[in-house]
C-alpha positions as CSV (number, residue, x, y, z in Angstrom):
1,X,41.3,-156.9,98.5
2,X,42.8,-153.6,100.1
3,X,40.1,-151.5,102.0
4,X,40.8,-147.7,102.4
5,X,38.4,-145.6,104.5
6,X,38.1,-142.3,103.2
7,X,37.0,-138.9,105.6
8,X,35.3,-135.8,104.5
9,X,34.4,-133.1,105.8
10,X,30.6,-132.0,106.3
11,X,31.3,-128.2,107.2
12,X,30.2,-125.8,104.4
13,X,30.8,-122.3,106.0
14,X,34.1,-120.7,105.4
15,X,34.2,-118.7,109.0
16,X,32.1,-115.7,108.5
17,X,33.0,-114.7,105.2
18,X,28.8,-115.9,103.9
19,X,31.1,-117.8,101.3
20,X,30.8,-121.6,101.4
21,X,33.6,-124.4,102.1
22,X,34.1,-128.0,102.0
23,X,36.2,-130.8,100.5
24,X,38.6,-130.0,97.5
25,X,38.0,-132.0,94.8
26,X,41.8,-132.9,93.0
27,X,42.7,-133.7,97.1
28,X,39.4,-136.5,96.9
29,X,39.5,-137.8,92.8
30,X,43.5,-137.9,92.9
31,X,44.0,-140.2,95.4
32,X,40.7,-142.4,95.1
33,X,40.9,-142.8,91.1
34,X,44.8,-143.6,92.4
35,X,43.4,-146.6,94.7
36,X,40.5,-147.8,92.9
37,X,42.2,-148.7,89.5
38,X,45.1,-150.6,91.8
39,X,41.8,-152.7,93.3
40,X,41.3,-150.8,96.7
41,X,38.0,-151.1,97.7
42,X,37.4,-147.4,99.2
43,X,34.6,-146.4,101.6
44,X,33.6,-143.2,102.4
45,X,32.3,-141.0,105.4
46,X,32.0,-137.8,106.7
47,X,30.7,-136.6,110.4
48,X,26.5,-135.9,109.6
49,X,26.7,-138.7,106.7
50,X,25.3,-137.9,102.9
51,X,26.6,-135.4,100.9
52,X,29.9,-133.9,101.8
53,X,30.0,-130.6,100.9
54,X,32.2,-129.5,97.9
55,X,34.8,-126.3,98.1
56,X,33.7,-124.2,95.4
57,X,37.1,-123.1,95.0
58,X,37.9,-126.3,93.7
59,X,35.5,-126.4,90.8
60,X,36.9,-123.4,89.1
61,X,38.2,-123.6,85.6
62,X,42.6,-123.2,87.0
63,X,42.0,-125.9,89.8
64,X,40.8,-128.9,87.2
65,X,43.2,-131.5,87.1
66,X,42.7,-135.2,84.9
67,X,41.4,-136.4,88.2
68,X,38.8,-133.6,89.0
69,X,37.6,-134.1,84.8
70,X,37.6,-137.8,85.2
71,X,35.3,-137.2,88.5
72,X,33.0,-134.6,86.8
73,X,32.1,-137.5,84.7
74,X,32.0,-140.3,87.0
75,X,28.4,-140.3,88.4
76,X,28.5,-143.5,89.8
77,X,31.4,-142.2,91.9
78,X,29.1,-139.1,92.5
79,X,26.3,-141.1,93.7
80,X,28.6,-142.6,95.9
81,X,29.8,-139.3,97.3
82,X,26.0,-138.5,97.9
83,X,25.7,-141.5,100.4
84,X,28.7,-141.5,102.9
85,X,28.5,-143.3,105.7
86,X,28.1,-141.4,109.7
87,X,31.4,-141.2,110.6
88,X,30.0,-142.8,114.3
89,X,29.1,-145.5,112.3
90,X,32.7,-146.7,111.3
91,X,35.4,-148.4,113.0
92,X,38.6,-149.5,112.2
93,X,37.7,-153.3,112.1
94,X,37.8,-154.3,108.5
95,X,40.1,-151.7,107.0
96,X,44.0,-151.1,106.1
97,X,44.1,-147.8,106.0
98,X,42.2,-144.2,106.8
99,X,42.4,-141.3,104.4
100,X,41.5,-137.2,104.8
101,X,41.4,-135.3,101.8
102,X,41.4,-131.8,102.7
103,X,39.4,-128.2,101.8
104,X,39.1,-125.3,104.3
105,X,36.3,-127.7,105.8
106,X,38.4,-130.2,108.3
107,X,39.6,-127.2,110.2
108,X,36.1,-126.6,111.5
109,X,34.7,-129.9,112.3
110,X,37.1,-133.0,111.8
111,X,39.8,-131.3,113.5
112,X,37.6,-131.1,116.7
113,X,35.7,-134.1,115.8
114,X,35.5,-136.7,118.8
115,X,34.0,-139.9,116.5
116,X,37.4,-138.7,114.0
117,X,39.5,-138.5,117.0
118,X,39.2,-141.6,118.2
119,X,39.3,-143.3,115.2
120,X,42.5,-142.3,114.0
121,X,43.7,-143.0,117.6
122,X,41.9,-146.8,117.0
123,X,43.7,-146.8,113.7
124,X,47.4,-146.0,115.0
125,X,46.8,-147.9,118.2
126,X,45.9,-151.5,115.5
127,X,48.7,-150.7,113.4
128,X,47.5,-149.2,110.4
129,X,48.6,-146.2,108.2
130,X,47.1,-142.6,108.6
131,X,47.2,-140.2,105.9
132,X,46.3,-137.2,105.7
133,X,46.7,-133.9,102.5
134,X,46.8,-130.1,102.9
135,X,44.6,-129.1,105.3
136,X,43.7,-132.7,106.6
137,X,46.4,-132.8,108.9
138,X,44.2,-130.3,110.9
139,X,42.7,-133.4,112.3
140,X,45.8,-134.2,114.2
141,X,45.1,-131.5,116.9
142,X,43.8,-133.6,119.5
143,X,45.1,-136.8,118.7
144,X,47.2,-138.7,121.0
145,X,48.8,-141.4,121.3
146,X,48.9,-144.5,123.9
147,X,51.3,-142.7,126.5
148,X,49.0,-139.5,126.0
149,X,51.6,-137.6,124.2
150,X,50.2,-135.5,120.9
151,X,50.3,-138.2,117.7
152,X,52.6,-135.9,115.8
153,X,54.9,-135.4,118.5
154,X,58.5,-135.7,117.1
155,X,56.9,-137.4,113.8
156,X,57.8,-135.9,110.4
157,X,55.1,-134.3,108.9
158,X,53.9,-131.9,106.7
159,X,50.1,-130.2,106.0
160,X,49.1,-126.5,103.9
161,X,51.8,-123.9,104.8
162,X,51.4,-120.7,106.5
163,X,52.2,-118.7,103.1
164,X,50.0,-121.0,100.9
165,X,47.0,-120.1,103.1
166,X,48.8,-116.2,102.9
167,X,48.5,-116.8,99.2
168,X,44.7,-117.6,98.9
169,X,43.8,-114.8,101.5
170,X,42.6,-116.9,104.3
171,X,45.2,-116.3,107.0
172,X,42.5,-114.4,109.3
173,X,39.4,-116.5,107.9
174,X,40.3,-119.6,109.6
175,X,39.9,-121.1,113.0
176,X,43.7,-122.2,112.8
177,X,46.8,-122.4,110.8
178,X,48.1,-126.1,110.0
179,X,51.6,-125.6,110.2
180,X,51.9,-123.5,113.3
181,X,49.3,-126.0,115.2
182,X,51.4,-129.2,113.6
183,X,54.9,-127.3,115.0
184,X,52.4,-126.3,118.4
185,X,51.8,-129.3,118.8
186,X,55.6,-130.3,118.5
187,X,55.9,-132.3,115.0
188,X,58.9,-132.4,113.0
189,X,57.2,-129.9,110.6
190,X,59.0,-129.7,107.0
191,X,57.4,-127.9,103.4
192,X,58.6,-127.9,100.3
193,X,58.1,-125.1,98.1
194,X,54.4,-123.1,97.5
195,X,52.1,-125.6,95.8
196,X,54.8,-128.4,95.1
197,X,54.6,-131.9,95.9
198,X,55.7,-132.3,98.8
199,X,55.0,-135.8,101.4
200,X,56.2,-136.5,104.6
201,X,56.4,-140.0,106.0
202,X,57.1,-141.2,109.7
203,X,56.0,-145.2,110.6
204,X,52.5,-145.2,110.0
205,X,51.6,-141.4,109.6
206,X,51.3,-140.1,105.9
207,X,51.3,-136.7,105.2
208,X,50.8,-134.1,101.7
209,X,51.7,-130.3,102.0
210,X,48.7,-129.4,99.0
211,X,46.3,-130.8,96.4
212,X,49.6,-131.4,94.4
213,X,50.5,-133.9,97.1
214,X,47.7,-136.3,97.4
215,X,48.1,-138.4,94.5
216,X,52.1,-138.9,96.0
217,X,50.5,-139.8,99.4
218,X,48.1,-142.1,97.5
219,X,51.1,-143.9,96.3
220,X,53.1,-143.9,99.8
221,X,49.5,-145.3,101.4
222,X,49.2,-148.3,98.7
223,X,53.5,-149.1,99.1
224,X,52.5,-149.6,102.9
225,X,49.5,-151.6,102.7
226,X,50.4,-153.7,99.7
């Protein structure tokens, strides 16, 4: 059997608005409903362990999706969610693949996250796939790879856009945006159109543009570990 580890965020604060932040659902349910009825066995973690916090954005009545309804219902999967692991409790050892879903939260405290940091490093560096959707790819930032070069360096990838964050009024809110820190950084950054599927893949790195991409990158992740 397959064995995915999934990432969530634990950061709840979206800047200094007083509104809250967190994982988006349809970016979680898509791609782990997507795994789990093709067999993966999926774990789950999250920096401070225990309940990952839930975008509240992503509850709303236009952002349900068959996935997100399928969840709402799902309380074992629920109970799960409520117990993730310490992300300094997991290593690579014993898994095929690492997965971020994304939400506002990542940019605050996976992106800068040393225990996430070096375990996508330790992934890459054993030969296993990366994937990341939206605003995941956030936790790129300080990854490097074995000749200390940034991990997206010349890799094709693609993460929220600069007018999709323009869209949903959050251009000033946010520590950073994802595509001009993926293109900083020096990737081979490419978007489709606003809230279209759009993937990216290069070797072992995965990569969705928005919550419409993460069943796709679900798909590309199973292809490479199957």
């Amino acid at each position: 059997m397959k064995k995915v580890l999934f990432v969530l965020t634990s950061h709840d604060k979206l800047g200094d608005t007083g509104k809250k932040t967190g994982f988006w659902i349809e970016e979680f349910a898509a791609p782990y409903y997507f795994l789990h009825d093709k067999d993966v066995d999926i774990t789950l973690a999250s920096p401070k362990g225990g309940q990952p916090p839930i975008d509240p954005s992503s509850e709303t009545e236009d952002a349900q999706t068959e996935a997100t309804k399928r969840f709402n219902k799902d309380e074992a999967l629920q109970q799960k969610l409520s117990s993730t692991l310490k992300l300094d409790s997991v290593d690579q050892e014993g898994f095929d693949a690492i997965f971020y879903p994304g939400g506002h939260g990542p940019l605050w405290d996976l992106a800068e996250d040393k225990d996430s940091i070096a375990l996508i490093e330790s992934f890459y560096n054993h030969n296993k796939p990366v994937s990341a959707v939206c605003h995941a790819p956030a936790v790129f930032k300080h990854v490097k790879d074995k000749d200390g070069n940034y991990l997206v360096k010349g890799k094709k990838v693609t993460g929220f856009t600069n007018s999709e964050e323009e869209a949903v009024q959050l251009t000033d809110v946010v520590p950073f945006l994802v595509e001009d820190m993926l293109k900083e950084r020096g990737a081979l950054y490419a978007k489709g159109d606003d809230w279209s599927v759009f993937t990216q893949e290069d070797g072992l790195l995965i990569t969705g543009q928005n919550p419409a991409s993460s069943e796709k990158v679900a798909e590309i992740l199973l292809a490479k570990i199957s």
